[in-house]
N, C-alpha and C positions, 0 to 999 in steps of 0.2 A: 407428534409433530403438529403443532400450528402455529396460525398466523398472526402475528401480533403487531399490532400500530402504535409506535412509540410518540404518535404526536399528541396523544389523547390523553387526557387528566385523570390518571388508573382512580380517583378517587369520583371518577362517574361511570367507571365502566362494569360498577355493581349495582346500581339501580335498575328497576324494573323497566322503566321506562326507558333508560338509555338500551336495553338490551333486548327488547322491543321493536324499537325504531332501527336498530340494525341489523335485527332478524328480515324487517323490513327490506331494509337495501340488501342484503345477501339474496331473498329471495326473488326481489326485480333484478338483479344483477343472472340471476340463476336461467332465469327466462329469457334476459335480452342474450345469453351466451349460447343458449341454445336454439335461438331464433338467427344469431348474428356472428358465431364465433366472439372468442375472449377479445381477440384483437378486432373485432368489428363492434365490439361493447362499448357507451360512450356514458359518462357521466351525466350529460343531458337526459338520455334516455331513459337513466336507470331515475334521476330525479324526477320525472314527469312520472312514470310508471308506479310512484309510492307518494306524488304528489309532492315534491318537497324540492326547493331551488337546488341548483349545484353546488354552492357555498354550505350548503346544509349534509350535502352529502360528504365532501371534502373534509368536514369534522369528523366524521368517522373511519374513512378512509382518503388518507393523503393523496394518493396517486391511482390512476386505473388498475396501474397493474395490482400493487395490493386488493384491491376489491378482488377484480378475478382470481388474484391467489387464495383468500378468503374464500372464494365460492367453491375452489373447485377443494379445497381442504376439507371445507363440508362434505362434500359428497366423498373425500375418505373417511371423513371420520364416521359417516353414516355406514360405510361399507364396511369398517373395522367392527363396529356395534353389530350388526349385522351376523357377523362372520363369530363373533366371539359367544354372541347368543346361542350360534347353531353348533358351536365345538363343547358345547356345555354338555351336548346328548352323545352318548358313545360310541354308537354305528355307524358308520361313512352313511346308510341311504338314508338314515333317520334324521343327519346333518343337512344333507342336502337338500330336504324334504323340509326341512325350517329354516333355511335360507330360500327357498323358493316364495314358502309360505308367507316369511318376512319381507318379499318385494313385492308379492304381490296385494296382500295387506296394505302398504305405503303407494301401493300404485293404487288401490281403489279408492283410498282417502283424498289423494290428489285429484282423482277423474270427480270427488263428490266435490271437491272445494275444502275440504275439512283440514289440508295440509298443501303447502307447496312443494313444487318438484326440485331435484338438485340438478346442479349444471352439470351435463355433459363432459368427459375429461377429453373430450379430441383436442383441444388446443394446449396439453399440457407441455410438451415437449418445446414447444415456441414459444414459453415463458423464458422470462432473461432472469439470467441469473442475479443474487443468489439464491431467490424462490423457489426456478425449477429445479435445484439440487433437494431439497426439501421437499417437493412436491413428489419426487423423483422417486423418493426414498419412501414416502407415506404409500406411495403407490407399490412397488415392490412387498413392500409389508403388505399389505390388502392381498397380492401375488401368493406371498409366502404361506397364509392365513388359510387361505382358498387351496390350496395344495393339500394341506392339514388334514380337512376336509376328510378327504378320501382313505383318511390310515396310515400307518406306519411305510418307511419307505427304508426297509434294510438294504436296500442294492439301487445301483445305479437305474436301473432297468425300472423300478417302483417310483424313482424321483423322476424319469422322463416322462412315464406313464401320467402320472400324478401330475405333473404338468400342464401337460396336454387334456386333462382330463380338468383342471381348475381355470384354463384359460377360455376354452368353449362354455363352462358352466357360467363365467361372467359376463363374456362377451352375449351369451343368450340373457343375460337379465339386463344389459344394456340395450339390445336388441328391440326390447320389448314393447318400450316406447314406442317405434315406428309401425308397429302393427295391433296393440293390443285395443285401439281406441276403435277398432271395427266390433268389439263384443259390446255390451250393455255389463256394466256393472256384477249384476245378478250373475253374469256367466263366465267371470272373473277364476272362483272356486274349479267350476268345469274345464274351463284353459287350464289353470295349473294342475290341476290332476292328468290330464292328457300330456303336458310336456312333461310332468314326473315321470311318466310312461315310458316316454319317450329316451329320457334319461336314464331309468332303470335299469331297462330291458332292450332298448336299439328299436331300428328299423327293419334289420333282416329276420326274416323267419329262422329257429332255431336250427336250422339242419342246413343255413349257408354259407358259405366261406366268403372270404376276402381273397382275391384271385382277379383283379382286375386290368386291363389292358391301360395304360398311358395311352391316350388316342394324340394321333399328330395331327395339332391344328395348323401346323404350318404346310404340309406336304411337301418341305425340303426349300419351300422361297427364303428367302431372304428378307429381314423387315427395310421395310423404305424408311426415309429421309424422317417424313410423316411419324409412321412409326416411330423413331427412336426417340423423336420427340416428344413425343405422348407418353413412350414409357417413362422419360427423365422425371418429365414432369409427374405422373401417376406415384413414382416414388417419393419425388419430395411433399409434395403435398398427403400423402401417407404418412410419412415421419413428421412432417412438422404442422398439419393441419393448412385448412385454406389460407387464410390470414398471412400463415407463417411462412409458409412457400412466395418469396416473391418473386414478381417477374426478373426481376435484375437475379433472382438466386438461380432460377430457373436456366435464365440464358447465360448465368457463368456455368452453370454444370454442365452446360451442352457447348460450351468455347464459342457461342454467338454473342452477337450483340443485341440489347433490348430490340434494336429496328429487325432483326431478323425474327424475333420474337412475333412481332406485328406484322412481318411477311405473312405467318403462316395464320395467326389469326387475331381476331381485330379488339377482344377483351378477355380479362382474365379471368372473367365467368364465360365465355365459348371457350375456351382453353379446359375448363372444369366438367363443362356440358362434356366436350369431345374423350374425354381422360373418361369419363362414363358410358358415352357413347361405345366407344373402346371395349372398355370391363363388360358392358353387356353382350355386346357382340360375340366377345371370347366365351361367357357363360351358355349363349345359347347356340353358338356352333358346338360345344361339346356334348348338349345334347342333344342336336338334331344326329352329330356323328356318333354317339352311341346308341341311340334309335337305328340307324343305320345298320351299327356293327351287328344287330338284332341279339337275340339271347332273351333267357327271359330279362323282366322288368327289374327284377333285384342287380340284374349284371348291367343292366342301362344304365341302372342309378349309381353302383358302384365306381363303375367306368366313368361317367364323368365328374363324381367325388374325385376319385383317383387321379383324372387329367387335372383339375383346378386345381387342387389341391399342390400335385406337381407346378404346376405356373407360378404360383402364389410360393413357394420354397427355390423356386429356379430365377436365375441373371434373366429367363426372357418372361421374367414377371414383372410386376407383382399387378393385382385389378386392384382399381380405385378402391379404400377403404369408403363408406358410410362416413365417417367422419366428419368429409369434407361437405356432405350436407349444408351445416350449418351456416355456413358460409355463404351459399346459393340465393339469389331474389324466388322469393319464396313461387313464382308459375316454373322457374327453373326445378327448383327440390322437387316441385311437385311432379313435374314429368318426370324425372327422376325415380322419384319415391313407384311413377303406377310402373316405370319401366322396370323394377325391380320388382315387383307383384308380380307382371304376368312371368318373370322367370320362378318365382315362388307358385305362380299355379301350376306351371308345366312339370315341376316336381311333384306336385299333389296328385296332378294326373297319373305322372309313373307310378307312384306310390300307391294309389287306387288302382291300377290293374295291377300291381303286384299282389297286392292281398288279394285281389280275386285271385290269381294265378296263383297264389299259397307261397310265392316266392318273399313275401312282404310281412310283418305282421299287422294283427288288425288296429293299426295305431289313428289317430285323427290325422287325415294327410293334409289337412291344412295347418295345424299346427308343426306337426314332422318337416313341412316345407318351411315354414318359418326358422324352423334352428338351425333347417341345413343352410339355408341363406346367412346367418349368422355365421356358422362353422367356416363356412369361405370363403365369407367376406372378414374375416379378423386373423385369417392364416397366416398373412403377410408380417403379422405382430410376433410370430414364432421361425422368423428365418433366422435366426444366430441358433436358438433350441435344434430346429432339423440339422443345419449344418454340421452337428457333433454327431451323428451318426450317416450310414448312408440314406441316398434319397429314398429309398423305397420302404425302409422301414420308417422312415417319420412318417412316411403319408400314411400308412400303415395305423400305426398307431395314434395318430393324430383324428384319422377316420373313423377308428374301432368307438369314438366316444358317444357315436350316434349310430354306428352301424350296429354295433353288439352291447350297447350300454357303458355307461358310468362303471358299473361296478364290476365287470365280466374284465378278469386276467389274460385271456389267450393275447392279448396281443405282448404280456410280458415276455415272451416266448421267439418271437421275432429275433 
């Protein structure tokens, strides 16, 4: 699948130079999408950004949205390259271990300047059609590809697994972006060896179970008015990215009208803050309440895997996906972005007295903290997946891909 502009004179779209200059606009398109969302992307911007009027851009690409469908095609077909390199070698860890190696190679080329980055796919779904059928479709392949991955899959049980095991392995190379720009270069290698680790082998020390409480963060209230709104909204802007979520969609799915929208608050970036606001609060009540519940540090961490993970597959979910980032005036993302660190450090901490406590293994718990943030924050992309089995076993096995590793079977057994 890609994307083709039929206004173009196919007899210049083999020259060096033409293919060039739109390598050019794909990858300013690639940046303002991931500074601004697809639908906050503007032909202005992308022509200022490569130096070249609007009229200049519009010969290569007719319409915005072709650009954006163009960008975000690249970043499957980078992921299909990717995935097809790493099924070459025989071994599910061998696989996953050269698709690691292959992002993170393409991530140190970009931090040096030596290559540009691909656009983010959060706005894919809020393409109009008949793109995002297409895009739709490139992307489920990319899905299917990454499943592969992991080995043969003769029983139902091997395809859920394998699922849940190829959507966490992506959504962590997607992830990476938002946190990997705190290392230098040099320490690049060192990060991916520690999240292979992490991937391998898990977080629990080998002699621990999976046996964790659903903690109730509700204590039996009822959500407010407040509440319901926030969820509405947390969903759709989930499904359809910031951009695509609009206020008029927002206040039909809740049977308000837009002024009631602006009753509760006064723009559609505080509406985004709040929907975050929100998601974080849920993440760090669950684990102040499994500190609480006490046990050791591996049943802290389980327990609140366990709880989020349940919200994120259950009607009084789902937490803000990441996605909606893009979208944000960049002092917004940014509180955002550190508000979502200190809940990645409070994981590092559990995870550091866990290993002291032998309950943990000796993994990088800053690293380990990062995937789990990744693992919880993209669960919401797997509620049709949980829904075909009961809740307990998806969260189960949806968790085992960080608690016991990639590669370890016991949760086939559920």
């Amino acid at each position: 699948m890609s994307v083709a502009n039929h206004s173009i004179d196919p007899a210049d779209t083999g020259t060096k130079r033409f293919r060039a200059k739109r390598d050019a606009i794909l990858a300013a398109a690639a940046e303002a999408i991931n500074e601004q969302s697809a639908k906050g992307m503007t032909f202005a911007d992308v022509a200022r950004r490569v130096g070249l009027n609007t009229t200049s851009v519009t010969y290569y690409f007719k319409r915005k949205e072709d650009l954006a469908a163009a960008a975000f095609d690249q970043t499957i077909q980078t992921l299909l390259a990717t995935l097809d390199e790493a099924l070459e070698l025989a071994e599910p860890k061998a696989r996953v271990e050269r698709f690691l190696a292959i992002t993170f190679a393409r991530l140190a080329r970009v931090r040096r300047g030596e290559e540009t980055g691909v656009a983010v796919l959060s706005d894919l779904r809020a393409m109009d059609e008949p793109m995002k059928s297409g895009l739709l479709a490139g992307w489920r392949e990319v899905f299917r590809r990454t499943r592969q991955l992991f080995g043969p899959m003769p029983t139902r049980a091997h395809t859920d697994l394998n699922g849940a095991r190829a959507h966490v392995l992506l959504e962590n190379s997607f992830w990476l972006t938002a946190w990997l720009d705190r290392y230098g270069v040099d320490q690049y290698d060192r990060v991916e060896a520690r999240l292979m680790d992490v991937f391998a082998h898990g977080i629990a020390a080998p002699d621990q179970q999976w046996a964790p409480p659903v903690l109730d963060l509700t204590h039996g209230a009822a959500p407010s008015n407040r509440e319901a709104f926030l969820l509405a909204a947390t969903r759709l802007i989930n499904e359809l990215g910031y951009r695509g979520a609009s206020v008029q969609r927002i206040a039909s799915e809740l049977n308000v009208t837009k002024g009631s929208f602006y009753h509760h608050l006064d723009a559609k970036d505080d509406l985004v803050a709040e929907c975050y606001k929100r998601s974080f609060a849920t993440f760090t009540e669950a684990q102040r309440e499994a500190d609480a519940a006490g046990g050791s540090h591996w049943q802290r961490l389980s327990a609140t895997m366990a709880t989020l993970l349940d919200i994120q597959f259950s009607e009084r979910g789902p937490l803000l996906r990441t996605t909606a980032l893009s979208g944000l005036p960049v002092d917004v993302r940014q509180t955002m972005i550190d508000r979502s660190n200190r809940i990645a450090r409070r994981f590092a901490g559990t995870i550091s007295d866990g290993i002291a406590e032998g309950s943990c293994r000796a993994v990088d718990p800053l690293v380990a903290s990062q995937a789990l943030m990744a693992l919880q924050n993209a669960a919401f992309d797997m509620r049709k997946w949980a829904g075909t089995m009961p809740r307990e076993r998806a969260v189960a096995m949806y968790a085992s891909t960080l608690a016991f590793g990639m590669f370890d079977d016991r949760a086939l057994a559920l």
